[in-house]
VEXVEX-893939 format. One record per residue: residue in three letters; x, y, z of N, C-alpha, C in turn. Coordinates in steps of 0.2 Angstrom, whole numbers, plus 5000, padded with zeros to 4 digits. Example, Ala and Ser with C-alpha at 12.3 -4.5 7.8 and 13.67 -1.06 7.14 Angstrom:
! residues 2
ALA506649725039506249785039506649845039 SER506449895035506849955036506450005039 
//
This chain:
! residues 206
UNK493445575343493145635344493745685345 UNK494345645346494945705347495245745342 UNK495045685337495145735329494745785327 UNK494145775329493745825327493845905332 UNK494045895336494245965341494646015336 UNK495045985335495246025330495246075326 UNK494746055322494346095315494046135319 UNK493346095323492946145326493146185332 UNK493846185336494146235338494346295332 UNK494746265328494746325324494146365320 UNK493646335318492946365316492946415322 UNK492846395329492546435332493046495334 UNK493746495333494246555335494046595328 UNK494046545323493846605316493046625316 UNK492546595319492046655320492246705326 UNK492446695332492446755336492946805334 UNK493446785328493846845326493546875323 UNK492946835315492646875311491946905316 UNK491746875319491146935323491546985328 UNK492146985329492647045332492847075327 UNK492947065322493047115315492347145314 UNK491847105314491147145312491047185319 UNK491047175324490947215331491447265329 UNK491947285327492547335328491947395321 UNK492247365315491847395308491047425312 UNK490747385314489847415318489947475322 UNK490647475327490647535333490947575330 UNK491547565322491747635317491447655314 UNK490747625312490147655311489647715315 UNK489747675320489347715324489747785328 UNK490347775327490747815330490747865324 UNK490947875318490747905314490047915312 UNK489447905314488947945314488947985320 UNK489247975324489448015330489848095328 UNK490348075327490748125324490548175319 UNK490048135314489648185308489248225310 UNK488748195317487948245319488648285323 UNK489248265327489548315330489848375325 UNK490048355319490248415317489748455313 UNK489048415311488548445307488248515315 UNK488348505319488148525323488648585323 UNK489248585325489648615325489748665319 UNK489548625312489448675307489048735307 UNK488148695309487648735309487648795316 UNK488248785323488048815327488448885324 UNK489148855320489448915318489348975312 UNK488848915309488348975304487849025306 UNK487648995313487049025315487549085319 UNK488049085321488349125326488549195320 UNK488849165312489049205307488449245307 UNK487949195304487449245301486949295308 UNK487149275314486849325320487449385321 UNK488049385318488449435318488249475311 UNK488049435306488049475302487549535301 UNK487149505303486549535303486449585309 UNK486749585315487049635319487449695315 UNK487949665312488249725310488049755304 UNK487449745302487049765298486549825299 UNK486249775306485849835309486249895311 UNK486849875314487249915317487349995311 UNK487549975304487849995299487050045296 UNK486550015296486150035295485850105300 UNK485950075307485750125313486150175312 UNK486950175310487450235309487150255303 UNK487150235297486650255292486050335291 UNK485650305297484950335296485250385301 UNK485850385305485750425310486250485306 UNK486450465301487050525298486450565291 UNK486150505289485750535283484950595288 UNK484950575294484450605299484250675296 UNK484850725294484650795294484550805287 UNK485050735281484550765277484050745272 UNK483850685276483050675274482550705277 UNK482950745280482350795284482150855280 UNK482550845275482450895268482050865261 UNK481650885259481250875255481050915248 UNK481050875245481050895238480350875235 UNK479650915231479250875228479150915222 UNK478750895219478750895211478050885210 UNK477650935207477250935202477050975195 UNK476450935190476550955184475850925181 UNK475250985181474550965180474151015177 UNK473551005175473051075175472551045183 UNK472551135186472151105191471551095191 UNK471151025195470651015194469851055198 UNK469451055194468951095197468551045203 UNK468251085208467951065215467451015211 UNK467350945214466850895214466050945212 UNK465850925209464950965207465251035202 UNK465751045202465951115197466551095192 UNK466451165186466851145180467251225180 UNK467751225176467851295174467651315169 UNK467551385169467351415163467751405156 UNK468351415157468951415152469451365155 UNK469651335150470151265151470851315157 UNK470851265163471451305168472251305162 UNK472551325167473351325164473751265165 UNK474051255164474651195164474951225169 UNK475251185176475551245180475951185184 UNK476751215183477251165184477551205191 UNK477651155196477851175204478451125205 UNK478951155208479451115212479551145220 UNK479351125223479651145231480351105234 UNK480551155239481151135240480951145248 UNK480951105253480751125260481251105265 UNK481551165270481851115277481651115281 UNK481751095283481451075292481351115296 UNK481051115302481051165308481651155312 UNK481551175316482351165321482851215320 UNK482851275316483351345315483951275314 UNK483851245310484451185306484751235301 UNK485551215302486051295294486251235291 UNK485651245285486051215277486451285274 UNK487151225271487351305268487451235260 UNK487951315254488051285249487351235247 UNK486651295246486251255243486251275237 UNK485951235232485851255225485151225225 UNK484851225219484051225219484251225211 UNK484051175207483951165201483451145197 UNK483151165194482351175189482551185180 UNK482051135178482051125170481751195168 UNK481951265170481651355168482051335159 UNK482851325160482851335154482551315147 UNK482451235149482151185146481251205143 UNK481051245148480251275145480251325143 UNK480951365142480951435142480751445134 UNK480251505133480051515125479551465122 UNK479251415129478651385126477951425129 UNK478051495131477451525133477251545142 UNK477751495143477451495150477751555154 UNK477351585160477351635164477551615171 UNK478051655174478451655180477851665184 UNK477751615190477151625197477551645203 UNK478051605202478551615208479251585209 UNK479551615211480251595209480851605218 UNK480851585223481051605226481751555227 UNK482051555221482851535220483351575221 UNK482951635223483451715223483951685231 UNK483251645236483551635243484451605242 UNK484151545239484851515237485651545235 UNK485651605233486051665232486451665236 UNK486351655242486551665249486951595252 UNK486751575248486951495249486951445255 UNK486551475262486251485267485351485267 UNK485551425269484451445274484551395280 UNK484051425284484051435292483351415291 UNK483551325293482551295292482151325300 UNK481351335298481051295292481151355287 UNK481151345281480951375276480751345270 UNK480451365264480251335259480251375253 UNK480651335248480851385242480551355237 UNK479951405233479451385228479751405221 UNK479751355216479851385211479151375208 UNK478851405202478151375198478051445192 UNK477851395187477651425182477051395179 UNK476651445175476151395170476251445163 UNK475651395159475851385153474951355151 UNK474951385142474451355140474251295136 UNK474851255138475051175137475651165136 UNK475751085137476251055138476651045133 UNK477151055132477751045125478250995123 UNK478150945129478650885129478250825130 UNK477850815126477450755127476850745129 UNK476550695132475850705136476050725144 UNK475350765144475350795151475150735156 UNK475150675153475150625160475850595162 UNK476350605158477150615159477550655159 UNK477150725163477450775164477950795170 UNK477550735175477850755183478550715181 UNK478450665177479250615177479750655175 UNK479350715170480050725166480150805170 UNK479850825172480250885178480550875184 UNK480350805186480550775190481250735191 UNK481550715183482150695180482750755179 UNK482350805182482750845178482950935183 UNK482350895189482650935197482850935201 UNK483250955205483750925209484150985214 UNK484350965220484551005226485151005228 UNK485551015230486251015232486251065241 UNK486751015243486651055250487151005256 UNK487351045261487751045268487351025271 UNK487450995277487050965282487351015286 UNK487051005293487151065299488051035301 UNK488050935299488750925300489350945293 UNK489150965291489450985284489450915277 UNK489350885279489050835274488850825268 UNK489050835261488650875257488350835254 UNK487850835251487150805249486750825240 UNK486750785237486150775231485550745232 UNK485050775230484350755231483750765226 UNK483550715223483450725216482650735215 UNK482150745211481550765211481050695211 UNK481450635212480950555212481350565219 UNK481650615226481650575231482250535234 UNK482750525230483450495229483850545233 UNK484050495239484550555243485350505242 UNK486050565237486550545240486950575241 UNK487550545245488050585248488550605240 UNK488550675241489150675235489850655235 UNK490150625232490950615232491250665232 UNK491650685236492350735233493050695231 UNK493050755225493750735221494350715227 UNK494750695223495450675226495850705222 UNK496350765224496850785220497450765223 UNK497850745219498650735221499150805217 UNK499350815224499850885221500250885225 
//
């Protein structure tokens, strides 16, 4: 029996090495899933913290935004370009006119736009018949209005010249346009689809 000690002492030093090598390997496993949910965490907590900043400074940018563009969307611009239609149960005797309107409107509050302009496609229809209704682009002159006020341009006509009258508002409306100061001095384009931008100023080097 003494001889046999031997062997199966060494079997069993060499199994508790190799199940102490597989115990080490099983706890570097687990410690490494440990490490990975710790850093998966630590990723997702740090994306979630980016994307909560980002989206702050967003609204933030936004909130400065609306608050600077405030005075001049409070300027409006509309556009039309129709024959008008007769009262439900009634017809006209004679076919209406074609009758092209841009208004330009600002707001109450005695607000000072200055440096307006007011721009309308007149030249563009000019010599296809049609007749001045109202024109009050002379205000603009003054380059100055003290809201509220509203400046009416319209003219009619005994049809339309530039295609069909059901693509009439698009194209007076690509082709109108407002230029203007905010009461901060801010200057502003504002176009007849409702496109409000801040104009750029040149940069000169001298």
């Amino acid at each position: 029996m003494a001889t046999e000690w031997g062997p199966v002492a060494d079997w069993v030093g060499a199994s508790v090495t190799f199940l102490g090598f597989v115990g080490a390997i099983a706890a570097l496993k687990v410690q490494r899933k440990s490490v990975d949910a710790q850093l998966e965490q630590h990723n997702k907590t740090k994306s979630d913290e980016e994307e909560a900043q980002r989206k702050k400074a967003e609204a933030l940018g936004s909130e400065r935004l609306e608050k600077k563009e405030k005075d001049a969307r409070a300027v409006k611009l509309t556009v039309s370009a129709a024959r008008p239609k007769a009262p439900p149960g009634s017809k006209f005797v004679d076919k209406p006119s074609f009758v092209v309107t841009c208004g330009l409107v600002f707001p109450t509050g005695n607000l000072k736009y200055t440096d307006v302009g007011f721009e309308v496609p007149d030249k563009e229809l000019d010599g296809f018949g049609f007749r001045e209704v109202m024109d009050d682009r002379k205000v603009t002159k003054s380059k100055t209005v003290n809201g509220p006020a509203r400046l009416t341009w319209q003219i009619s006509g005994d049809y339309w010249p530039h295609g069909s009258e059901a693509d009439a508002k698009a194209w007076v409306a690509a082709r109108t346009f407002a230029t203007f100061k905010d009461p901060s001095g801010i200057e502003w384009k504002l176009d007849g689809n409702g496109k409000l931008v801040e104009v750029s100023k040149s940069v000169h080097v001298g």
